[in-house]
N, C-alpha and C positions, 0 to 999 in steps of 0.2 A: 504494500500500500504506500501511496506517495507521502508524503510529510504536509500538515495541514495544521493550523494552528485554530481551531474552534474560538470566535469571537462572542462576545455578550456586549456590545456597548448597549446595544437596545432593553439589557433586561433592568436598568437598574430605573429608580422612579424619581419625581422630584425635578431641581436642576441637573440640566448634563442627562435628563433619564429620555425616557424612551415617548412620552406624550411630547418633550420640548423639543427634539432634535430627531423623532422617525412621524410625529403627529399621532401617534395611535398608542393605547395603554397596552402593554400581555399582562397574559392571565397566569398566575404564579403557575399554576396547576398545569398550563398548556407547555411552559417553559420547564418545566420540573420533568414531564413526558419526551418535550426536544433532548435534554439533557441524556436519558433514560436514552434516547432510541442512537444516538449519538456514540455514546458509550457500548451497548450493543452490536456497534457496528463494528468497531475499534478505533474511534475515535478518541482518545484518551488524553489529549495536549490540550488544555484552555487559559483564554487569553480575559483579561480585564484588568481592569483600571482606577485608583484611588477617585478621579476625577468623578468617571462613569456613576451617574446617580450620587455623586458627592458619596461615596462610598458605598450605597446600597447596593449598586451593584456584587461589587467583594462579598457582603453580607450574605446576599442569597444564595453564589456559587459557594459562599464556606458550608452554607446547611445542604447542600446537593453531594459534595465530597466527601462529607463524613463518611467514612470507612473504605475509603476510595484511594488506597493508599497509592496506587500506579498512575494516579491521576499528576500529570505534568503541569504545572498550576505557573503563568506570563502574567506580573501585573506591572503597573508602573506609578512612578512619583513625578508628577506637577510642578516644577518649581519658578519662582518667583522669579519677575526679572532681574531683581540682585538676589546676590546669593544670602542666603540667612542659615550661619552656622547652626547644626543641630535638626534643621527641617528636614533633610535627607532622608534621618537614622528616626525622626518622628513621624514619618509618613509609612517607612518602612515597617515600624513594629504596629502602628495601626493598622496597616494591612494583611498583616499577620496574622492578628489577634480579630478582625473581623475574617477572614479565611481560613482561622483554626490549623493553623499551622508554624509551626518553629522557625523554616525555612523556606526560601522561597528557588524555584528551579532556574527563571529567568526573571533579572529586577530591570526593569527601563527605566530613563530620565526620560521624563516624556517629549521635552523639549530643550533645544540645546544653551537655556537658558545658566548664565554661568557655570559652563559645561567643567570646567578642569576644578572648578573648586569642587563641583558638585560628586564628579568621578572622584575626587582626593576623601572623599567624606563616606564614600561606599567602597574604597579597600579594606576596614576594618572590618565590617561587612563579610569581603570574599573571602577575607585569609579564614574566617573562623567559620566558613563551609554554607554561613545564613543566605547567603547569596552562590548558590551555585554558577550562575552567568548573570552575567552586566548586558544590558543592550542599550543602545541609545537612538533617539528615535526620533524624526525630519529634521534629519541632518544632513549635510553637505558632504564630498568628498575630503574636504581640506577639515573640517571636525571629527572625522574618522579617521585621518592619518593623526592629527594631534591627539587623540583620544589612544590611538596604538602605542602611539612612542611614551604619553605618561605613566599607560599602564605597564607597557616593558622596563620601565624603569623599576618597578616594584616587584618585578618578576611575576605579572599577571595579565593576563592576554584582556580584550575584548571581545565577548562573544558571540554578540548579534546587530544589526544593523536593522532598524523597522522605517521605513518610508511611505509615502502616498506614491503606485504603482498600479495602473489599470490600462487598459485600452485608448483611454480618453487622459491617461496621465503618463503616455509613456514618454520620460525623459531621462530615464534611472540606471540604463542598462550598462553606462560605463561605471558607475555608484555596485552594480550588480557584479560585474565582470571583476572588479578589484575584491569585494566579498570573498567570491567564490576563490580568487586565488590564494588567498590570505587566510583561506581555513573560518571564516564568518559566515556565519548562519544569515544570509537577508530576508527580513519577510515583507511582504508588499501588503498593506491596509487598503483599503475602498475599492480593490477588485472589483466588485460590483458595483462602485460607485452610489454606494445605500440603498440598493437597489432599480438606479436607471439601468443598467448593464444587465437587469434578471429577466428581460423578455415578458416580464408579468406587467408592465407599464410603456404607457404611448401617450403622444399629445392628447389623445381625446380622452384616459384614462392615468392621471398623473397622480403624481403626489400630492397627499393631506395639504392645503393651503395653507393652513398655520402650524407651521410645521418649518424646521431650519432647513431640513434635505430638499422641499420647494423653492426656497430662496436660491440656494446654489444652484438646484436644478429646475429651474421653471418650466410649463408648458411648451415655450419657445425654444428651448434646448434641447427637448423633446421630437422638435419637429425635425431637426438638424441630425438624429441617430437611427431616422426610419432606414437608410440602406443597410448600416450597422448589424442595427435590430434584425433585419432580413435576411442576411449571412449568418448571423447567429443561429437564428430559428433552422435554416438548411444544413447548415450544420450538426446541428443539434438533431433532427430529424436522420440524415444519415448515420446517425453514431447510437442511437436510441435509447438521448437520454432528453434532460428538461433545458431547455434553453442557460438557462440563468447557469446553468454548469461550464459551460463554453469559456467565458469570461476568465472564470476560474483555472482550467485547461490550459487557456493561453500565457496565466502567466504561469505557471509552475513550468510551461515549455519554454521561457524564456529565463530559468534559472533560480524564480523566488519562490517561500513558502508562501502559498498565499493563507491570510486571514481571514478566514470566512464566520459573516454572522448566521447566525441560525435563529430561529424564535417558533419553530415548528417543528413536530416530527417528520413533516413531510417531507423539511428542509434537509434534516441529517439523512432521510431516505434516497432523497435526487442524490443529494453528494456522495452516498457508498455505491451507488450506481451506475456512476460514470468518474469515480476517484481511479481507475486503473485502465481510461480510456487513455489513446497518446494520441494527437492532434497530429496529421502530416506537415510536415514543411511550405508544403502547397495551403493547408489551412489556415496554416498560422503566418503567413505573407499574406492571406488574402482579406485575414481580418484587422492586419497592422494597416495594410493601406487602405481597405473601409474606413477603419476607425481616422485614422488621417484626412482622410478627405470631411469629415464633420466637423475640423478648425476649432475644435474644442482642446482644453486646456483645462483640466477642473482643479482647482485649488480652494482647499480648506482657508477659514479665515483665519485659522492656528499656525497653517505653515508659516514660519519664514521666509521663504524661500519659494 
């Protein structure tokens, strides 16, 4: 099975949750089942966030993991535009202690926000095992070389690189290519673009209006990925899986883990059923220059960059 990092930003509730930035509430019960069917599949790696629901999220995947000891648990710390000693190692163990866990497998800085103080304040962290890997996340190429050469000074590597990475975001691939030489785990976020990219939405059938993922992607931008959308579905159709997998497909053929959200069982079911498809060469040329010809550009209003 390919490598796949399981996302939650949508389950958490509140600010940061899932009514303010997907428009629509889940039902603990339906996401407790997603997790359930996820798991059964072998899906076993999940991803979340201090930020996500201002911590609710952490919350509810800590009560989903109990006893889940094989469960590979990715969260991350928020930090401030200046650096604030101590906030690191306080964001860390609240994460902890809301995901019921000692340790954590992968810790991200979520943004390259006083980046070398913030890495200097999460060595004490890696040396004593709490932090099994460091990743740092939409970052630049030149923030990942300085981020190698601090941590080689302490005798400890960098272990993951997380970016914005889709069809509609592809700029990443020389960010991508150094990764993979360097023994760096990259994993690409909004794959699906929050779901513009899933084949289940079109201009006449969009996103919740008050909703953030409508602001970045409106009706209009909508109209701009109909060829897109229609390589995908042919695609998809040949291969005999659900469109909104395609996406996914493409990037793992181009060298990243991708991050996928789920918030349904149906969700974890599409993805065990076309996770060991491989995309031709001919597919994946034919949806880079679709996706090209829509002159889109998507950026979060988090990125930097």
């Amino acid at each position: 099975m390919k490598d796949i990092l399981i996302g939650t930003w949508a389950w958490g509730t509140g600010m940061n949750g899932s009514s303010m930035i997907f428009g629509k509430k889940n039902d603990p019960g339906t996401l407790k089942a997603s997790f359930e069917e996820a798991v059964k599949a072998g899906f076993k790696n999940w991803d979340t966030a201090a930020v996500y629901g201002m911590g609710t999220c952490e919350t509810f995947l800590g009560s989903l993991i109990k006893g889940h000891d094989d469960i590979f648990i990715s969260t991350k710390f928020m930090p401030g535009k200046k650096y604030k000693s101590g906030d690191l190692t306080k964001s860390f163990e609240e994460s902890m202690k809301r995901l019921g866990r000692d340790n954590c497998d992968l810790f991200w800085i979520h943004v390259p926000n006083a980046l070398s103080d913030n890495i200097a304040e999460a060595v004490p962290l890696l040396r004593s095992g709490r932090i099994k890997s460091l990743g740092i996340s939409n970052v630049s190429l030149q923030h990942i070389k300085d981020s190698e050469a601090q941590l080689s000074k302490e005798g400890l590597r960098l272990g993951a690189v997380q970016n914005h990475f889709s069809l509609l975001r592809n700029d990443q691939q020389p960010i991508i290519d150094y990764c993979r030489g360097k023994g760096i785990t990259y994993y690409a976020y909004m794959v699906l673009e929050q779901g513009a990219l899933s084949g289940h939405y079109n201009s006449k059938d969009h996103f919740p209006t008050f909703s953030m993922r409508n602001f970045s992607f409106p009706a209009s931008k909508f109209k701009k990925i109909d060829g897109l959308l229609s390589v995908m579905a042919e695609i998809a159709d040949k291969h005999g899986i659900d469109p909104s997998q395609v996406p996914i497909l493409w990037a793992i053929g181009k060298g990243s883990v991708p991050i996928v959200g789920i918030t349904k069982p149906s969700h974890a079911s599409a993805l065990a059923a076309a996770i060991d498809v491989t995309l031709t060469d001919e597919e994946m040329e034919l949806l880079t220059n679709e996706a090209e010809k829509t002159d889109i550009r998507q950026q979060g209003t988090w990125e930097p960059q």
